[in-house]
Backbone as CSV, one residue per row, in Angstrom:
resi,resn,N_x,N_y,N_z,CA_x,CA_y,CA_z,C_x,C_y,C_z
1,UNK,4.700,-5.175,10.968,4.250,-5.196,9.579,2.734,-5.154,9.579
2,UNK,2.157,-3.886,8.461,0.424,-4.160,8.304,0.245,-4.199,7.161
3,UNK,-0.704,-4.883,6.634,-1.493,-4.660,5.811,-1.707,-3.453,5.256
4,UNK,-0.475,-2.835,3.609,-1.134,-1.397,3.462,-1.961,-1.392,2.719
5,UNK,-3.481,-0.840,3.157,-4.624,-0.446,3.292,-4.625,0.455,1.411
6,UNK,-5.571,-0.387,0.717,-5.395,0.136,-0.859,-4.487,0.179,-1.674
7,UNK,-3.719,-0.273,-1.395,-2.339,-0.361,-1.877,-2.764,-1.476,-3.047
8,UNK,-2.859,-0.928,-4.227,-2.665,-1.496,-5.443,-1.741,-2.656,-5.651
9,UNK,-0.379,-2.276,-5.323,0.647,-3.516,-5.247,0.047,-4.678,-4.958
10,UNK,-0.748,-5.207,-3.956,-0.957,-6.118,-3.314,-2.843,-6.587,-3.694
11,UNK,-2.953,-7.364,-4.244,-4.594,-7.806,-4.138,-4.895,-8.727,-3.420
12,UNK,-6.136,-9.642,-3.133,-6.277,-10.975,-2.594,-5.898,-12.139,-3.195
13,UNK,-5.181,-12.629,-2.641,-4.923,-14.240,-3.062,-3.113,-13.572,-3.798
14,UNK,-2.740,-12.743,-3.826,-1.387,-12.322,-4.253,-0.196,-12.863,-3.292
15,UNK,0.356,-13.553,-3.229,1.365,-14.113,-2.900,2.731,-13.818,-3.244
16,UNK,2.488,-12.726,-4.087,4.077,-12.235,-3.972,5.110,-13.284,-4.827
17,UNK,6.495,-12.149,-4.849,7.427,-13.763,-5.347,7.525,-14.425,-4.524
18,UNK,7.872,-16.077,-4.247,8.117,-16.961,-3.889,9.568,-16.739,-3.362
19,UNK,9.819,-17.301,-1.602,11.180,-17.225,-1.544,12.292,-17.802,-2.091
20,UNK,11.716,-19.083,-2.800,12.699,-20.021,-3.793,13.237,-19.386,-4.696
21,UNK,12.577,-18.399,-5.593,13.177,-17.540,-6.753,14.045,-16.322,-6.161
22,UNK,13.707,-15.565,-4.950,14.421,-15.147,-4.291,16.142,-15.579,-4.088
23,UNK,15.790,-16.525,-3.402,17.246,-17.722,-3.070,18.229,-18.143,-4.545
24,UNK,17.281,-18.339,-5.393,18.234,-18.827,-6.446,18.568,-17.621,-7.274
25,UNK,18.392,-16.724,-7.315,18.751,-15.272,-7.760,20.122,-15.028,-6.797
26,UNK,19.798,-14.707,-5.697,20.868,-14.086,-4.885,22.024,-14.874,-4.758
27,UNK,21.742,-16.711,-5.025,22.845,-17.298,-5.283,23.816,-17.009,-6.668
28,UNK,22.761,-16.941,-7.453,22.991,-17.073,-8.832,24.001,-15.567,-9.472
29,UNK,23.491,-14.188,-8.711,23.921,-13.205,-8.742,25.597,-13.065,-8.174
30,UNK,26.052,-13.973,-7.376,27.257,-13.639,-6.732,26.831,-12.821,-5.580
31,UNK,28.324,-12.997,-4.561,27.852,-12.170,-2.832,28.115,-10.851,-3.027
32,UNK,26.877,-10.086,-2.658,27.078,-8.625,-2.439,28.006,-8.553,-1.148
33,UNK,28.224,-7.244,-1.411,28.966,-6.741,-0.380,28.922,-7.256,1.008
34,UNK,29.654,-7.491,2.090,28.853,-7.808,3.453,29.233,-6.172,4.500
35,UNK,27.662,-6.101,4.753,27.678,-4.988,5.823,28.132,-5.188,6.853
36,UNK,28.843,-4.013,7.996,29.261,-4.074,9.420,29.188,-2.717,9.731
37,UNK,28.727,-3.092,11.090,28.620,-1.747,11.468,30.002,-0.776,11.516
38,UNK,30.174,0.391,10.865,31.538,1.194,10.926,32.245,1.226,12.067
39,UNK,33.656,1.390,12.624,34.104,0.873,13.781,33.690,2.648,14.669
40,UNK,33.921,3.030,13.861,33.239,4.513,14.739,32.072,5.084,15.083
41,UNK,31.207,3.681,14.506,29.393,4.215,15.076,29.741,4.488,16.333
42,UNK,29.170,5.029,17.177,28.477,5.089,18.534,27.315,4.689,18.797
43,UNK,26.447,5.219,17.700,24.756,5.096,18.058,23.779,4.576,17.152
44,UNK,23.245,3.983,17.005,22.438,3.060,16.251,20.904,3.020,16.157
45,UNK,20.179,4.086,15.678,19.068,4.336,15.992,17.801,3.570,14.621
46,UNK,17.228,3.029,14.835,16.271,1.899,14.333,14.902,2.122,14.074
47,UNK,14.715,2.753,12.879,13.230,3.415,12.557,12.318,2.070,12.150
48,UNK,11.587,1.823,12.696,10.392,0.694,12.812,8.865,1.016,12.143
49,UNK,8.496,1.607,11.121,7.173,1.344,10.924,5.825,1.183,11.908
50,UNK,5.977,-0.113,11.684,5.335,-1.109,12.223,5.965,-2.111,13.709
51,UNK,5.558,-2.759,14.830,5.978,-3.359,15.719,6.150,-4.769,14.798
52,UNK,7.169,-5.022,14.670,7.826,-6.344,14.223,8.501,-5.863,13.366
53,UNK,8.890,-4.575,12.405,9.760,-4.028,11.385,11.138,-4.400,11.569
54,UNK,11.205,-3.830,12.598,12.478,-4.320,13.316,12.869,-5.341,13.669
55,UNK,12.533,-6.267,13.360,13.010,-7.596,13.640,13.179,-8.202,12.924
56,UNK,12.140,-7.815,11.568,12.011,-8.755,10.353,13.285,-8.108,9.609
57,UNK,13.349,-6.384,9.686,14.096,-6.192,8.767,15.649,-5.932,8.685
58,UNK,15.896,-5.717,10.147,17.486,-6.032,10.662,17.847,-6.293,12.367
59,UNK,16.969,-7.233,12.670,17.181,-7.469,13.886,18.568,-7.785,14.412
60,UNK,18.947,-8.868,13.807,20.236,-9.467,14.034,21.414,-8.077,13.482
61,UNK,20.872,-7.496,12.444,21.919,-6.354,12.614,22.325,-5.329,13.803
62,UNK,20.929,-5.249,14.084,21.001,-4.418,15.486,21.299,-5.270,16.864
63,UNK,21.088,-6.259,16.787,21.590,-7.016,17.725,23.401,-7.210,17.720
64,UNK,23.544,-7.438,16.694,24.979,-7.664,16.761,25.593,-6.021,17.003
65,UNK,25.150,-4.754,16.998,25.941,-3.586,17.513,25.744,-3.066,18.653
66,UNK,24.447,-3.822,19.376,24.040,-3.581,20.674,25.475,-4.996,21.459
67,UNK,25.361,-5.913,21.388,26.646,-6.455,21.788,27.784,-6.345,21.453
68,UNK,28.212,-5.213,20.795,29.449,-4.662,20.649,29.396,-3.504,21.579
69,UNK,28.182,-3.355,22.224,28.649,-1.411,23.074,28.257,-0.527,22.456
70,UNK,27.489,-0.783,21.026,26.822,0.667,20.641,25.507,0.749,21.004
71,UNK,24.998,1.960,20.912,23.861,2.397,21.603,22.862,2.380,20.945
72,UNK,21.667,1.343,21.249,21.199,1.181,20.532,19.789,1.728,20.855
73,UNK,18.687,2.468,19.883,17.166,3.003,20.381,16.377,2.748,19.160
74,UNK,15.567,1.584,19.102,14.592,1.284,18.168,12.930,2.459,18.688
75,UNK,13.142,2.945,17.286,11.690,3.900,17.229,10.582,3.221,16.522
76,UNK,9.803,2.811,17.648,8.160,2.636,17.285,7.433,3.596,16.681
77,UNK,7.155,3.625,15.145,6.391,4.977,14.555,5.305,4.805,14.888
78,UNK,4.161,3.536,14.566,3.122,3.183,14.838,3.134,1.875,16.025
79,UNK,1.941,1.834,16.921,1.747,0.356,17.495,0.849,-0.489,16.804
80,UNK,1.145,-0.090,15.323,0.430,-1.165,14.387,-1.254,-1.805,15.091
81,UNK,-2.086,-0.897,15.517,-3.424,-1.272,15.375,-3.854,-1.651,14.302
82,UNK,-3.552,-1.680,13.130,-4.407,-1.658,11.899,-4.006,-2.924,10.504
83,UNK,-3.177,-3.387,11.756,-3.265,-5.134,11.138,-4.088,-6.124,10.726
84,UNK,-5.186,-5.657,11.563,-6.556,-6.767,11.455,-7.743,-5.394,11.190
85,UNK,-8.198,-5.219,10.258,-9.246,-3.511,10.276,-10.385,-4.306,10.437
86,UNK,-10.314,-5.327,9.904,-11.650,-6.088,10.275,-11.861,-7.549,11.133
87,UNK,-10.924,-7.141,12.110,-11.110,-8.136,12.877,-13.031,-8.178,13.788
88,UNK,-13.270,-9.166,14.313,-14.390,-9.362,14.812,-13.692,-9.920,15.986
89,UNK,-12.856,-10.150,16.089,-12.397,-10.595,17.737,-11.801,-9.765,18.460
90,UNK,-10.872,-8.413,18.119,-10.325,-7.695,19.005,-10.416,-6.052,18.323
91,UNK,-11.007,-5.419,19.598,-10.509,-3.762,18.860,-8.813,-3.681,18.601
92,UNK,-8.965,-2.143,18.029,-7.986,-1.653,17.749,-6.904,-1.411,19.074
93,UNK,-7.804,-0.896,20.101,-7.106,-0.588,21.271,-6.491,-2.068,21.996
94,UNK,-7.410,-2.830,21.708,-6.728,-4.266,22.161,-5.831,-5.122,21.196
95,UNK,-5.762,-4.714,20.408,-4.368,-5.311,19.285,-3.307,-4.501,19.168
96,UNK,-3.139,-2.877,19.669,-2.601,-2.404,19.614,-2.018,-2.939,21.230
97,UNK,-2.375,-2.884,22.094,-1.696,-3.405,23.259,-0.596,-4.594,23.373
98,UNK,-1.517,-5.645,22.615,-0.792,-7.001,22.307,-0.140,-6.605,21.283
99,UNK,0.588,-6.223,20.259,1.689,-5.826,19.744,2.391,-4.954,20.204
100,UNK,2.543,-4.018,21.324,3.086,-3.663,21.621,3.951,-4.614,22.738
101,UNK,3.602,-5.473,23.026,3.836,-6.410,24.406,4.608,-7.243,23.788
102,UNK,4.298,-7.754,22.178,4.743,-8.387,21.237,6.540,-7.962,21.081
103,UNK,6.366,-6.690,20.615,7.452,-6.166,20.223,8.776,-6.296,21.743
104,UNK,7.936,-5.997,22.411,8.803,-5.804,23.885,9.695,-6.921,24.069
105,UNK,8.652,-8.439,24.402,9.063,-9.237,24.290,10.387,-10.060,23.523
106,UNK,9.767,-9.023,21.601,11.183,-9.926,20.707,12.505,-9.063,20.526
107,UNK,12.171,-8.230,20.959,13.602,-6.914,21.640,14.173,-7.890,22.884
108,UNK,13.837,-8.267,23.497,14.110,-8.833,24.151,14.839,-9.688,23.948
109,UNK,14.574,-10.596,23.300,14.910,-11.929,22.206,16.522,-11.474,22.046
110,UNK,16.439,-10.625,21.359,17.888,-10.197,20.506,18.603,-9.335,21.357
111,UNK,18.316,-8.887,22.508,18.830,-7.978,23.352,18.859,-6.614,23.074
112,UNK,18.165,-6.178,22.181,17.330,-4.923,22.312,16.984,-4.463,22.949
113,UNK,17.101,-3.104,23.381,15.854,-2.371,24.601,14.548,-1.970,24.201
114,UNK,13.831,-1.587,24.948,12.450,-1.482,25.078,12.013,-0.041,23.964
115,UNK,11.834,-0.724,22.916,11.739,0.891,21.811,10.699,2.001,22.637
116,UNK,11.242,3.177,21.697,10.673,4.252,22.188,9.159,4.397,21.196
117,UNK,8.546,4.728,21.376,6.935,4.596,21.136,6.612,5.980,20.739
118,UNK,6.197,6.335,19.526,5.844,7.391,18.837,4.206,7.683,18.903
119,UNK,3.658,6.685,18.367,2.087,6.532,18.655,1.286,7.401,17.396
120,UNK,1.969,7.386,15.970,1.375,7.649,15.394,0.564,6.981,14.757
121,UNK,-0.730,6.926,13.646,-1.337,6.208,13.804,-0.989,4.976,12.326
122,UNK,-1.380,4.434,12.687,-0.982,3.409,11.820,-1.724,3.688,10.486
123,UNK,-1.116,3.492,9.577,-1.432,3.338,7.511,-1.932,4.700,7.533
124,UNK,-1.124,5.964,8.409,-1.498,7.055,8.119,-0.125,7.734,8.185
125,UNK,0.859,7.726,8.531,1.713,7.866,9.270,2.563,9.099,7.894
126,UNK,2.529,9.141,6.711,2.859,10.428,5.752,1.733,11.425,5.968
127,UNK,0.749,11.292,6.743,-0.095,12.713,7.342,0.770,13.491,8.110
128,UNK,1.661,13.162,8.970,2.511,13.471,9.943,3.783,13.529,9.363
129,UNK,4.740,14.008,7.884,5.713,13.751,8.280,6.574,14.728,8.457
130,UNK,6.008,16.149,9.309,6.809,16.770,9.934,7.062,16.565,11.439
131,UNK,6.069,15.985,11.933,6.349,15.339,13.090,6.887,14.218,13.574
132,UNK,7.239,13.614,12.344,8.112,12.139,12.555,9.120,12.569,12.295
133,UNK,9.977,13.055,11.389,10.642,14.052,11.405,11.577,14.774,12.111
134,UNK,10.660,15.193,13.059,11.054,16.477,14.034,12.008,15.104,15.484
135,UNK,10.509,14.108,15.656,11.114,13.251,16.623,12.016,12.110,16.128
136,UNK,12.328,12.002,15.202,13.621,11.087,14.799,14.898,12.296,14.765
137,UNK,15.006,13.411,14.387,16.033,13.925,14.588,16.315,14.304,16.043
138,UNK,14.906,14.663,16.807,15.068,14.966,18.135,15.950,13.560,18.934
139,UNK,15.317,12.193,18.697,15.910,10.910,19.125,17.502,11.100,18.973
140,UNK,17.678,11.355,18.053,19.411,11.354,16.830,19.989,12.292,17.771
141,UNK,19.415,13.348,17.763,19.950,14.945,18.712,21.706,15.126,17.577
142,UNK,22.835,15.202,17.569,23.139,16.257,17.089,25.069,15.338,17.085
143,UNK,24.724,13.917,17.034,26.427,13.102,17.186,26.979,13.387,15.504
144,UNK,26.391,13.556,14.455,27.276,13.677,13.276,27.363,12.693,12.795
145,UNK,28.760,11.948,12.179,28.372,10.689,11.163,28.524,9.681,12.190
146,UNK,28.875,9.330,13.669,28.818,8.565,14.328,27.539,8.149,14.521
147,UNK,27.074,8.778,14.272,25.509,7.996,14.545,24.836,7.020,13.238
148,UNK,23.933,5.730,13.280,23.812,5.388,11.793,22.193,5.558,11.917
149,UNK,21.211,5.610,11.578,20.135,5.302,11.052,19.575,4.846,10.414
150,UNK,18.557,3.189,10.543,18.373,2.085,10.189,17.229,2.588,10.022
151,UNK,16.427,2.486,8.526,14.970,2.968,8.302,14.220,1.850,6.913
152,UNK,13.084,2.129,7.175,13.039,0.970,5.797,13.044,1.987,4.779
153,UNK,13.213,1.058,3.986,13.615,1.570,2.121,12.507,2.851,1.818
154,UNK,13.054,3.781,1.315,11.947,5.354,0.827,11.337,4.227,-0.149
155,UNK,11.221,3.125,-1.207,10.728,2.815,-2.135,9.881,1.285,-1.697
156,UNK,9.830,0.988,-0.450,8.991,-0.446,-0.256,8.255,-0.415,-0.592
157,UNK,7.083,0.652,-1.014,5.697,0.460,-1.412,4.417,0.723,-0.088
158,UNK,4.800,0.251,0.647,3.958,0.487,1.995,4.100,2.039,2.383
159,UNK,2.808,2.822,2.141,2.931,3.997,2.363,3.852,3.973,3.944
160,UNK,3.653,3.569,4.719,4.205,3.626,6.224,5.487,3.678,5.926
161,UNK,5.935,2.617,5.626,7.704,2.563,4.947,8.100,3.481,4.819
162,UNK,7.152,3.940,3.146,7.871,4.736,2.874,8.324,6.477,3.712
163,UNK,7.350,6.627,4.319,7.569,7.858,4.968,7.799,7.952,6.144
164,UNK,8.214,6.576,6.734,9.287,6.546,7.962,10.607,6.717,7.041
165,UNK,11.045,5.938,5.984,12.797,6.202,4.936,12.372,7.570,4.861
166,UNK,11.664,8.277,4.363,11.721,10.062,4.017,11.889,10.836,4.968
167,UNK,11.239,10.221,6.215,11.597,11.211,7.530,12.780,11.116,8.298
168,UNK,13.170,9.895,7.798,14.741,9.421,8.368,15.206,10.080,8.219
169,UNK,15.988,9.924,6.369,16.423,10.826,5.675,16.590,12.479,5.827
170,UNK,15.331,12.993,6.336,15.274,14.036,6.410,15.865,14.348,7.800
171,UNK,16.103,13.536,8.613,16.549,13.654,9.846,17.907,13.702,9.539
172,UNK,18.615,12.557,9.295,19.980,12.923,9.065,20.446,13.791,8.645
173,UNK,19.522,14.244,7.099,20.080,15.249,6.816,20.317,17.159,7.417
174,UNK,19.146,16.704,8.796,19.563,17.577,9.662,20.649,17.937,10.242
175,UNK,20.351,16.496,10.729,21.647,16.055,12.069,23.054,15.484,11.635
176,UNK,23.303,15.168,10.625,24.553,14.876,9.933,24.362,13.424,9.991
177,UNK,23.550,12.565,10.418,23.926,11.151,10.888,23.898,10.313,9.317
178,UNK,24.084,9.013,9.482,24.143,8.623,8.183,22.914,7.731,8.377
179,UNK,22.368,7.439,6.944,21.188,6.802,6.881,21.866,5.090,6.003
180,UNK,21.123,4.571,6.458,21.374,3.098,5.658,19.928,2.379,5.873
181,UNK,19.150,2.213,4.596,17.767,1.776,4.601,17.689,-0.010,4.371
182,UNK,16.940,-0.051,4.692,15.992,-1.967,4.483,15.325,-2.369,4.140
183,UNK,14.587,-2.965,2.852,13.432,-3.714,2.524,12.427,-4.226,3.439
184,UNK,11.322,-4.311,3.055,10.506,-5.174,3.698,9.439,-5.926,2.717
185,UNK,8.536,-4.675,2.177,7.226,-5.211,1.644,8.093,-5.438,0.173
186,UNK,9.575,-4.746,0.108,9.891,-5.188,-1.385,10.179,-6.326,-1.646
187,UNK,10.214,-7.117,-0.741,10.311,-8.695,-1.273,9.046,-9.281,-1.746
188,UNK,7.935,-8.714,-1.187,6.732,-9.191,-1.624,6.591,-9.077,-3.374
189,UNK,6.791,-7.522,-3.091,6.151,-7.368,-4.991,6.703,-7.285,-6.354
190,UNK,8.352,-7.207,-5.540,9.260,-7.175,-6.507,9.370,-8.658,-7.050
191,UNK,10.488,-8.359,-8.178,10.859,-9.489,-8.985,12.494,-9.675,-8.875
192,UNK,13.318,-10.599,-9.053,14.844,-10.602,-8.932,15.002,-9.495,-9.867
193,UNK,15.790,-8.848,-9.695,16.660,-7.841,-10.702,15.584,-6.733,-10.916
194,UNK,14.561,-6.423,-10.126,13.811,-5.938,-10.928,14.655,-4.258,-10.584
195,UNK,14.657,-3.361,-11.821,14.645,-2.039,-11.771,14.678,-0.954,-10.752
196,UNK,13.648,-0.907,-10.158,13.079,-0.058,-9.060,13.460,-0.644,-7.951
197,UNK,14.784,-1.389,-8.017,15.444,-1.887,-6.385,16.660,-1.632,-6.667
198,UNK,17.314,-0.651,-5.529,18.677,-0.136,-6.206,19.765,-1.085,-5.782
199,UNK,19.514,-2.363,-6.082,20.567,-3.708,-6.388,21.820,-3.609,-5.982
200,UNK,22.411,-2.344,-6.659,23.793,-1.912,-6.801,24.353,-1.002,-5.325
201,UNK,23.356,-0.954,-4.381,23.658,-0.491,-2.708,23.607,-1.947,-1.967
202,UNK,23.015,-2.912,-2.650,22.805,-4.305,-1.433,23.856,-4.444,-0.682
203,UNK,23.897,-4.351,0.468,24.944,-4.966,1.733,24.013,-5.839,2.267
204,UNK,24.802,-6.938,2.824,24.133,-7.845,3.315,24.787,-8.394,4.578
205,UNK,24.109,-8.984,5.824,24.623,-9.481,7.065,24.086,-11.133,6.807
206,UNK,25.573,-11.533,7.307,25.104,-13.379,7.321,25.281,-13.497,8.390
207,UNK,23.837,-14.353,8.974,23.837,-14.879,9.896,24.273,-16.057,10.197
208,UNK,24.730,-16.138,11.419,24.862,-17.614,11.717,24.236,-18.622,12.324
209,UNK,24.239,-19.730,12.559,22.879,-20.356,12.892,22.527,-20.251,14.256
210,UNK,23.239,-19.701,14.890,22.547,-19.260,16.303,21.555,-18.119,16.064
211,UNK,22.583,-16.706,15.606,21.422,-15.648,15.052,20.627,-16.047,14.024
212,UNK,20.198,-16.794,13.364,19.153,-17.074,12.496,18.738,-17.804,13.467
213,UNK,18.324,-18.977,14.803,17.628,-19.241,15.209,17.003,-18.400,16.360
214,UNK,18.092,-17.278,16.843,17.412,-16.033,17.509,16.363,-15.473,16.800
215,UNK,16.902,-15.164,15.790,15.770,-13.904,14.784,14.670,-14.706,14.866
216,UNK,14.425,-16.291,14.393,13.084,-16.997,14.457,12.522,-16.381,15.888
217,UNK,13.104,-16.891,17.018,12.468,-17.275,17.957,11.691,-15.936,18.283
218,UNK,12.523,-14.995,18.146,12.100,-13.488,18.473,10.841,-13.239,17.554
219,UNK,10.713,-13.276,16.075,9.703,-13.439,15.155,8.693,-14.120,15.997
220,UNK,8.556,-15.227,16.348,7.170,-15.745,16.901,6.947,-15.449,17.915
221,UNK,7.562,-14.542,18.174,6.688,-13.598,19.891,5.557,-12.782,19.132
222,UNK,5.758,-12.596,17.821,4.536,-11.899,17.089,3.601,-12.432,16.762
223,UNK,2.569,-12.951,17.494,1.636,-13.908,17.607,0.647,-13.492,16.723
224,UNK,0.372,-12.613,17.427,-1.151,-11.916,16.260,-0.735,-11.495,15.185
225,UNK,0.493,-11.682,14.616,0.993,-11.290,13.425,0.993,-12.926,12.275
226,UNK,2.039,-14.012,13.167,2.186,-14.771,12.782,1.371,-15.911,12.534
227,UNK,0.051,-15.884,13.698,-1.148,-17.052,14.025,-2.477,-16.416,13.567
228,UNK,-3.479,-16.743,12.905,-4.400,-16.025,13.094,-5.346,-15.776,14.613
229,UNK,-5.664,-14.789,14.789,-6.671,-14.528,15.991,-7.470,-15.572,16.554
230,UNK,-8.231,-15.750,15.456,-9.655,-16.747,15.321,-9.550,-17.105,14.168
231,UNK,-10.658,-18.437,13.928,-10.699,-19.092,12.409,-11.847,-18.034,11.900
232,UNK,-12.151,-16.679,11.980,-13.080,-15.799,11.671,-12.757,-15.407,10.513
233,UNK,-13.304,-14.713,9.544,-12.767,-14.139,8.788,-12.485,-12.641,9.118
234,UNK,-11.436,-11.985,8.833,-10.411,-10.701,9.333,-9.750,-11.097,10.136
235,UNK,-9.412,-12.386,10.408,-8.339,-12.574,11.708,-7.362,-13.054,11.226
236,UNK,-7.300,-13.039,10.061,-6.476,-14.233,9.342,-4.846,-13.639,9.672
237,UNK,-3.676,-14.504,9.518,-2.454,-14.418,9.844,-2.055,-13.323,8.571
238,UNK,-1.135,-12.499,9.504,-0.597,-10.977,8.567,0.557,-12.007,8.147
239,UNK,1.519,-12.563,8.318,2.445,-12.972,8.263,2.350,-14.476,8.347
240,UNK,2.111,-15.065,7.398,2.399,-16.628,7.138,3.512,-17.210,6.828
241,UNK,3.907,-18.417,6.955,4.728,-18.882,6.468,5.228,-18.737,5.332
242,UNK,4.735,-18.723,4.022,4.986,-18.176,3.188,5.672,-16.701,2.885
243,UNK,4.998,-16.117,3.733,5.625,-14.553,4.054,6.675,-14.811,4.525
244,UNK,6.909,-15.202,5.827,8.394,-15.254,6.768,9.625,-16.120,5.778
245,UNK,8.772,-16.766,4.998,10.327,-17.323,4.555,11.348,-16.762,3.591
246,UNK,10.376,-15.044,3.491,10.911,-14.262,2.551,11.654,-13.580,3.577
247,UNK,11.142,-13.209,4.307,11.745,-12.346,5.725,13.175,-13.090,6.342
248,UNK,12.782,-14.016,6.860,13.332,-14.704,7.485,14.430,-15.402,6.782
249,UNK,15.363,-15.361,6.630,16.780,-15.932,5.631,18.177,-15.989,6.380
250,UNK,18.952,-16.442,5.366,20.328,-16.419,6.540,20.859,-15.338,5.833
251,UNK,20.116,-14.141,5.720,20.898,-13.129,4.988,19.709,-12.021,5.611
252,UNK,19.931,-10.860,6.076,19.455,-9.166,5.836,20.140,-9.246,5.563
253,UNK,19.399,-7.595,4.527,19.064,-6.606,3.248,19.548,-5.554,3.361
254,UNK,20.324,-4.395,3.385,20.295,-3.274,3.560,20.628,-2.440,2.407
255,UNK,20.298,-1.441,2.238,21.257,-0.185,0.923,21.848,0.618,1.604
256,UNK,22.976,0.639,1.234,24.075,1.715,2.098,24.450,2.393,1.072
């Protein structure tokens, strides 16, 4: 997850909804649907944004089809350099390292393999989207509806998001595979019920308290995400507590 760069949605000191109003909505709403992976996936391919996307936004989903025997390949679009733009303690090339080491690590966590690494550049990543594109369908190659594709939501708001969901999309619709997208930054700016969240696709995975204490543990391998750098100013934590407790639930998000 970064910081998207001008993004109107978001100002200083914006805090987003609160996960409490979150919680009492989704109680209050009745249980959506519960997602599972189809018994005829084979392949399970995991479009990531950002290094930690994947974890925040269906880790435990992908974890639970990688221990069933499906095949699982999380795609690194960016190595998220551009988390801290104004850090004073680390370049780009050196935060991009440590999140990548980050990510390795919380794949790990959940029994994930070692994602495949795209290296485009971070909060730029709709400059490129014939080439993201080209290598998510190339990843997919040519299984049909056995294959699923996990991407975040075309509508999160985070330019990155969004044009990793468009290139997905556009991949499947190459390759026949099926797409099923995920929230991320929409918990931030949205409101319960709000409009512009297509409500009426929510599937949801409940975790149990082992996988909800996996997903934590894996989450705080994201250090420079979760801690700030330095008490400097630009080092400050991308992901606070406040943030994670929107992330972090006994419930992923998906639209199917």
């Amino acid at each position: 997850m970064s910081e998207p760069e001008g993004w109107a949605g978001i100002g200083p000191g914006d805090r987003g909804t609160p996960a409490a109003a979150w919680a009492r909505w989704v109680a209050d709403r009745g249980p959506d649907p519960v997602f599972t992976i189809p018994g005829e996936c084979r392949r399970l391919v995991v479009v990531a944004p950002h290094p930690d996307d994947e974890i925040l936004g269906v880790g435990v989903t992908a974890s639970r089809a990688a221990a069933a025997g499906v095949d699982v390949t999380v795609v690194a679009v960016t190595d998220g350099d551009a988390s801290h733009p104004d850090s004073p303690t680390l370049t780009r090339q050196q935060l991009s390292g440590l999140r990548v080491e980050e990510s390795r690590r919380a794949c790990t966590q959940l029994g994930l393999p070692e994602p495949v690494r795209l290296g485009l550049p971070d909060g730029r990543v709709r400059e490129h989207p014939a080439l993201l594109t080209d290598a998510v369908a190339g990843i997919v190659g040519d299984p049909g509806p056995s294959t699923l594709v996990l991407s975040t939501w075309r509508g999160d708001g985070h330019p990155d998001h969004e044009a990793a969901g468009h290139a997905a999309a556009d991949a499947c619709a190459a390759t026949g595979a099926r797409l099923v997208e995920y929230p991320v930054w929409a918990w931030h700016w949205a409101a319960p019920g709000d409009p512009r969240v297509p409500w009426a696709r929510r599937r949801r995975v409940v975790l149990t308290d082992h996988e909800l204490a996996a997903k934590r543990a894996a989450v705080s391998e994201f250090v420079t995400q979760v801690a700030p750098l330095s008490d400097r100013s630009g080092d400050e934590a991308i992901l606070p507590d406040w943030v994670l407790d929107r992330l972090v639930t006994r419930e992923e998000t998906v639209f199917w």
